[in-house]
N, C-alpha and C positions, 0 to 999 in steps of 0.2 A: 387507325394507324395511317398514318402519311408515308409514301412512296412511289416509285413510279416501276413497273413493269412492261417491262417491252417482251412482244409476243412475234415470232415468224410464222405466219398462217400458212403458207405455202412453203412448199419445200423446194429445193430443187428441180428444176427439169419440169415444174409445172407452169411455170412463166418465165418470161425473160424480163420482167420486173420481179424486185423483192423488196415486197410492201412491207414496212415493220411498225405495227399498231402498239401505240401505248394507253397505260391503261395509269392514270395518274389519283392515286387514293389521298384526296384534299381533305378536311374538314377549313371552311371560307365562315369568317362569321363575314355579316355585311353591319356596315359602320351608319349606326344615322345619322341622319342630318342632323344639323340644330336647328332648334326652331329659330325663330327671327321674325319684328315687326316691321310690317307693311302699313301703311297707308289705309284705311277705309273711303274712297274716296263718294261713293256711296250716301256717306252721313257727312259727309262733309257740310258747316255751316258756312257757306260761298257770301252769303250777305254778308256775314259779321267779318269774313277775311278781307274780302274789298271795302268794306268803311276802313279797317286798320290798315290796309296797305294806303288808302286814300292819306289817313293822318299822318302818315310817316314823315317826316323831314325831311325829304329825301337828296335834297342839295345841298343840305348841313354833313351828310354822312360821305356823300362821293364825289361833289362838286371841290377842285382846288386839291385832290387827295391821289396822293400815290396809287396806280390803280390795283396791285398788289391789295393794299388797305382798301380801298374802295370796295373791291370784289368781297373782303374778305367781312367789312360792314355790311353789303347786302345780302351777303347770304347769311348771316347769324340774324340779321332782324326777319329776314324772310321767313326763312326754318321754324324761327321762334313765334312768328304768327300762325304758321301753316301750323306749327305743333300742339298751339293754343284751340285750333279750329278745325282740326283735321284729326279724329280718332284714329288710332292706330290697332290692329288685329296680330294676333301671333297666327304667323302661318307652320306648318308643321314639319314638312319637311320640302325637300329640291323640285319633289313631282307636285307639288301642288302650285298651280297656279294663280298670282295672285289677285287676277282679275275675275277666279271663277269661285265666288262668295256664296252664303248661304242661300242668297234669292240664284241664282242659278245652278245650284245643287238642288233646289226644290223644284224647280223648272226641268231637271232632268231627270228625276224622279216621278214627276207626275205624268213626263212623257213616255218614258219605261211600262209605269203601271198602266196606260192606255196601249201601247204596244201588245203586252202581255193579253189585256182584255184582247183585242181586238183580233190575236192569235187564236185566242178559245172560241169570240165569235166573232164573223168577222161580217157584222152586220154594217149598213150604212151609217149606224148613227156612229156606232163603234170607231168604224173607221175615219170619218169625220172630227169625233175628238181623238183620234192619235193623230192626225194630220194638224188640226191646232194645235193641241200641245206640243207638236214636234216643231211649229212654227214660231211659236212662242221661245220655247227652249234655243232655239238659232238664235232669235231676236237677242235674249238674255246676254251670249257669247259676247255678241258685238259691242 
């Protein structure tokens, strides 16, 4: 049940503040996010995007042209290259970041499980591969 109760913990004559605590009975559902695609930039095929950006006619599209149109030519043949060449991933929801992909969820994973090892012992070699992997896993971020 939803409501709010207010409570006077103190009485009179016990302070010269009177504090009045509430006690608010919500039920909150929390709302997902929608997924949405991003970019893989990762798989990207970068040779095959620069030969087609290369062929493009590009002075037929925005040379002499209102630049309104102009702008609005280059970026539809842009997009439609980059979209030809550039796989796109569904990310999942707002907390997921979209530069931090499967190769750096395994990267932070495999620095976890050297963490955990190297807690039980914490021998030289142990600590040695948390210290790589945790070097790696940085590297991945960036």
């Amino acid at each position: 049940s939803s409501g709010i109760n207010a409570e006077w913990p103190l009485r009179p004559g016990q302070s010269d503040h009177y504090p009045v605590c509430f006690k608010v009975n919500v039920s909150i559902k929390n709302k997902k996010a929608p997924k949405r695609k991003i970019y893989n930039f990762k798989k990207a095929c970068w040779d095959r995007l620069n030969d087609d950006l290369c062929r493009v006619p590009w002075s037929g599209l925005i040379d002499r042209t209102d630049p309104e149109v102009a702008w609005t030519n280059f970026k539809e043949v842009l997009f439609t290259l980059v979209d030809k060449h550039i796989p796109k991933i569904t990310v999942k929801n707002d907390f997921d970041a979209p530069w931090f992909d499967a190769e750096c969820f395994e990267a932070y994973r495999s620095k976890e499980r050297a963490h955990k090892k190297f807690k039980l012992d914490s021998s030289l070699a142990n600590e040695l591969k948390r210290n790589s992997t945790r070097s790696y896993y940085l590297k991945s971020l960036r």
